[in-house]
N, C-alpha and C positions, 0 to 999 in steps of 0.2 A: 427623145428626152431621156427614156432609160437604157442602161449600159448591163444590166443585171443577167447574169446567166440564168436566176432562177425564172421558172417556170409553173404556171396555172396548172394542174395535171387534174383531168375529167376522167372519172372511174363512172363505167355505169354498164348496163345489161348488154346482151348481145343484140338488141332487139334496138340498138341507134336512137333510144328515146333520149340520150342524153345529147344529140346534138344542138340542138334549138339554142337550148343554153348557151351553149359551147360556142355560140356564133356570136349569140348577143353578146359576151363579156368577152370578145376577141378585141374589141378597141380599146379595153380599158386597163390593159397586164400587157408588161412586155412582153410576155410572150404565153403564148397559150399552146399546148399540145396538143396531138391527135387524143379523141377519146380514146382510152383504152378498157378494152372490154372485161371484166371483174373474172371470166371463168380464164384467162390469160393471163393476168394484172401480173406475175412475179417474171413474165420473160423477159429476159435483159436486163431486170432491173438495176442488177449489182454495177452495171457497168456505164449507168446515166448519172447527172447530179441529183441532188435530191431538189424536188420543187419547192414553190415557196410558197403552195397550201394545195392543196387537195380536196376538190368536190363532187361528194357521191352524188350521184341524179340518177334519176328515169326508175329509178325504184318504186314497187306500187307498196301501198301502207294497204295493211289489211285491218279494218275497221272494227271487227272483234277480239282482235288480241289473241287469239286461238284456232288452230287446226292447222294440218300439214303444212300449207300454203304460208300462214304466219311463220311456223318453224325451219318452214325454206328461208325465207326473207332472213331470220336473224342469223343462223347459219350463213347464210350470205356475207351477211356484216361483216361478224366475228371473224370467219376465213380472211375476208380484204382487210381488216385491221391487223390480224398478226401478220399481213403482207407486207402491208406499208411501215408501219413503226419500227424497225427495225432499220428500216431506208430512212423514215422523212426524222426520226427522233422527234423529241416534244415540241423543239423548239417552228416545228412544218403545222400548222393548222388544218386539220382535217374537218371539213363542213359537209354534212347529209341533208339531202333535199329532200321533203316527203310531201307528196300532197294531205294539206290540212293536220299535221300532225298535230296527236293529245299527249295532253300533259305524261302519261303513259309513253308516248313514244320517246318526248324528248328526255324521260329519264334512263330510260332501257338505254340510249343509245350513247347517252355521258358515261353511263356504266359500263360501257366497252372499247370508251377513249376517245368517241367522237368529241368535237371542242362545241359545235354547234350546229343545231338542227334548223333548217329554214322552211320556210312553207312555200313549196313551188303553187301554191294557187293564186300566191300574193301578185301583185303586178311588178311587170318582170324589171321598171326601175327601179323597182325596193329593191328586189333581192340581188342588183347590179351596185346598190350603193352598200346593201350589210357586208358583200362580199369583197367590193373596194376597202371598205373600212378594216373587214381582220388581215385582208393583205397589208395594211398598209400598217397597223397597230403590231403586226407580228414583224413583217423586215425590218421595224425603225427599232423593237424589245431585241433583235438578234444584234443590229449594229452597235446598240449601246453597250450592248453584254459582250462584244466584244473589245469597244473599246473602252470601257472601262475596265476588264483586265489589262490592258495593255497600262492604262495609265498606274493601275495600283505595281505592274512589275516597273515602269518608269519611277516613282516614286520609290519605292523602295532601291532602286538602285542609286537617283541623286542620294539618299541617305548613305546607303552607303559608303558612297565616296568620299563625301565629307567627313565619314566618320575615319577613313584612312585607307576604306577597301577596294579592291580593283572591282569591275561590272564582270556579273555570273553570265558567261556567256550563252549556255545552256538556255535561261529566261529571256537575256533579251530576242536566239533566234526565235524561241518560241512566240515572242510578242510579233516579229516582223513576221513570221509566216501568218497567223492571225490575219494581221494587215488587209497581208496579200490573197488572202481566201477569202476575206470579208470582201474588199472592191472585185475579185471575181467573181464571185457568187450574189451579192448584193449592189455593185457598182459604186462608180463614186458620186455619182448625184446625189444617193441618199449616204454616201459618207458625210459628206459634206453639211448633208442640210442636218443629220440628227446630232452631230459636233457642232454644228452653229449653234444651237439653243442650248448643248449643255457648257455651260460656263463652268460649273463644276469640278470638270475634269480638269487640272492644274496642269497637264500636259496636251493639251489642246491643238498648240500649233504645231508642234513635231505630228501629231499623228494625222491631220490635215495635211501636211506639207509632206508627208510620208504618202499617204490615197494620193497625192497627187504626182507624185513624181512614178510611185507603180505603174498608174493607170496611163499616162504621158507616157512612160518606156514605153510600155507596150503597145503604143501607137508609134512612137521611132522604129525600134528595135521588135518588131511583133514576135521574132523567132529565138527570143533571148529566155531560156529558162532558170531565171537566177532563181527563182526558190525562196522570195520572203529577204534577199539579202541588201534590196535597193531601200524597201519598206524599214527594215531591220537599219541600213546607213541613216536614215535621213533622220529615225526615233533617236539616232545616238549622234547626230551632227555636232548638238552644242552639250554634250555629257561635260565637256572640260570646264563650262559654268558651273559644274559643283565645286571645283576647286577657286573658282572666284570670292574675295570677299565680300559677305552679304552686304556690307555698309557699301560696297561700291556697286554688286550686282541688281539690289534694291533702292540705290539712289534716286529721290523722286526729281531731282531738279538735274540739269545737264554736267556731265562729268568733264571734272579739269583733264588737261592734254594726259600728267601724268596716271591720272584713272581711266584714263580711255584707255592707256598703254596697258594698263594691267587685264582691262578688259579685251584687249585683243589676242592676250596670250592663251583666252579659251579654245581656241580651234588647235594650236600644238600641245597643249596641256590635255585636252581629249585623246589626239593622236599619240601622246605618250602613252598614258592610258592604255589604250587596246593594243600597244607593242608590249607594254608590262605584260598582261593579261596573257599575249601568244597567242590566240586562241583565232584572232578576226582578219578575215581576206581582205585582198587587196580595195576593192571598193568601198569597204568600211573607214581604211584609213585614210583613204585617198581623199572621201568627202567631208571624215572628222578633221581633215589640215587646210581643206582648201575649199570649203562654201562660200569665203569671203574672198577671193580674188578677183581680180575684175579680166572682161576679155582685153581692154587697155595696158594691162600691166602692173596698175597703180592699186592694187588688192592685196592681201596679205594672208599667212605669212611668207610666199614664197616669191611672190611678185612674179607671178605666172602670165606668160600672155599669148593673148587668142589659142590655137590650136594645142598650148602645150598642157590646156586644161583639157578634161576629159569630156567623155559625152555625158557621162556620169553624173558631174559635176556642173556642169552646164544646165543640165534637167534640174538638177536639186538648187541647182540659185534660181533658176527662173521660177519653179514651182514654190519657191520659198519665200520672194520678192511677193508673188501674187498673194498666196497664202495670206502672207502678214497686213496686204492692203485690205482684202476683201474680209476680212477678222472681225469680230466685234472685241472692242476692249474694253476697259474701265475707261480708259481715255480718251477714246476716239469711238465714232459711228465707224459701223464696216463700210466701204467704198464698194460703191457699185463698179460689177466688174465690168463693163466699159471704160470706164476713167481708171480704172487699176491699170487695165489696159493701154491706155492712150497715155497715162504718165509712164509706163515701162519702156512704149516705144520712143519715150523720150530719153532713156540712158541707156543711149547705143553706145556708148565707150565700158558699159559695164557688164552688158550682156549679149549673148549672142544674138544677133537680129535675126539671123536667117532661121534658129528656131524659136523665137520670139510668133514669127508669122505660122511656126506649123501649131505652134503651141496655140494662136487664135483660133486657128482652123478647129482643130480638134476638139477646142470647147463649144464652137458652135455644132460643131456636131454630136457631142455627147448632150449638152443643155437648150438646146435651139437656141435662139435668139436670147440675147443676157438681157432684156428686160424680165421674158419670164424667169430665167436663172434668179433674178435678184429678188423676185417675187415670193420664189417657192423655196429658195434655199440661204436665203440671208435672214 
């Protein structure tokens, strides 16, 4: 169920008290690490990802607060905290286990940046569910904070345009690399599900239909290092709607034949865009002209048909098509993504089928089974 590079990291004594743990809360993190031992803790660090919270164990609490043995222990601490921060930054949750900790400890030990102290004498399903809850309250605060910068540089760019200006190329790479560090580092299970609930974000489905078309390349194409540029295509697919009029963009009731036409002209009017601009490679423009073609031919504006469309582009319709079904709207319930599914495999003259089928596969492999998908992430 999770796709997430980050990792559970067990920092604790040479003396292996911190394994126990270490075992119990192996089924419930995508991934958990080897303990690693506090008088070692900076070897190799610089050259791993950083994990997605940190728990000191096997450490003993010394009951009077004083003498050598207490000022080993907090020397202890101190030393692993300027190890780690540096590595995990704020946004990594660092948790210290002590047996029966006092009020005393768990101030001494906020004072030196730990985020939270737990009581290893507690039974060990509490401290599997307090330790569930800050992983999971910490990667949904990191995916939001990412993507809502993203939407505030979308936003500011539809402005923009409308106001006359070409899109700052510099921002938007910086938005699509984000993207693309946030679904590898955090995956798109929880892209998906912490963009589901925020409504908020008035660039919603580009940066869904963006997580989705990364995370999909990278299952086609595993060996392709674009670098934030497919994430980066799929944010800027429909940019040419700024140059839409709102009376015909915002139209609440169905648009006459001649308002459709002005509305189709968004995909070459984007593509103008990023030639004005100079700045944006091939892939950028290739998906700003051509997310609306069909593999039949009958798509637009180039009337492209089957292989002459790209793989590119192929990813970003299929994952766009999905996207917008499984959405919640003002106007519609999100579709559960089985019937999103089963209605796509019904417009084979529009998309590709043969990766229609890997594009299934894949989700049952990153979400199990889309009952729970629609469960946890709709």
């Amino acid at each position: 169920m999770f796709d997430s590079e980050r990792h559970l990291l067990f920092v604790g004594p040479p003396d292996g008290s911190s394994l126990p743990l270490a075992h119990a809360l192996t089924a419930n993190f995508p991934q958990v690490s080897q303990p690693r031992c506090a008088t070692t803790l900076s070897s190799g660090m610089s050259d791993e990802p950083p994990p997605g919270m940190v728990l000191l164990t096997g450490f003993l609490t010394i009951p009077d607060h004083k003498g050598s043995a207490y000022d080993d222990f907090r020397a202890q601490i101190r030393k692993i905290m300027r190890t780690l921060r540096p590595w995990c930054k704020s946004d990594v949750p660092i948790l210290l286990a002590l047996d029966s900790p006092s009020a005393h400890d768990r101030a001494w030990a906020q004072s030196v940046g730990v985020n939270k102290v737990l009581n290893s004498a507690e039974p060990l399903e509490k401290i599997v569910l307090e330790c569930t809850t800050t992983w999971q309250q910490a990667a949904n605060s990191r995916v939001y904070q990412a993507a809502d910068h993203v939407n505030v540089t979308m936003s500011n760019l539809m402005r923009n345009i409308r106001a006359g200006g070409l899109p700052n190329r510099q921002k938007t790479q910086i938005a699509g690399r984000i993207i693309d560090e946030t679904i590898k580092s955090e995956g798109i299970w929880r892209w998906i599900k912490v963009l589901s609930s925020a409504q908020e974000l008035s660039h919603r489905h580009s940066m869904v239909l963006a997580g989705l078309a990364v995370a999909f390349l990278n299952c086609v194409e595993p060996d392709d290092k674009e670098d934030g540029l497919m994430a980066e295509a799929c944010l800027l697919h429909d940019i040419g709607k700024a140059l839409v009029p709102l009376s015909v963009l915002n139209k609440a009731g169905p648009l006459t034949e001649e308002e459709f036409q002005i509305m189709q002209k968004h995909s070459e009017m984007g593509h103008d865009l990023m030639l004005q601009q100079g700045e944006y490679e091939d892939i950028l423009l290739d998906i700003a002209r051509h997310h609306h073609e069909r593999f039949d031919g009958k798509g637009y504006p180039d009337g492209l048909l089957g292989d002459q469309i790209s793989q590119e582009v192929r990813v970003a319709t299929l994952c766009d098509i999905f996207a917008a079904l499984i959405e919640p709207r003002a106007y519609k319930m999100p579709m559960p993504p089985k019937e999103a599914l089963a209605m796509m495999k019904r417009m084979h003259m529009r998309i590709d089928m043969s990766l229609l089928v890997i594009f299934e596969h894949w989700l049952m492999k990153i979400f199990g089974d889309f009952e729970q998908m629609a469960l946890n992430v709709l």
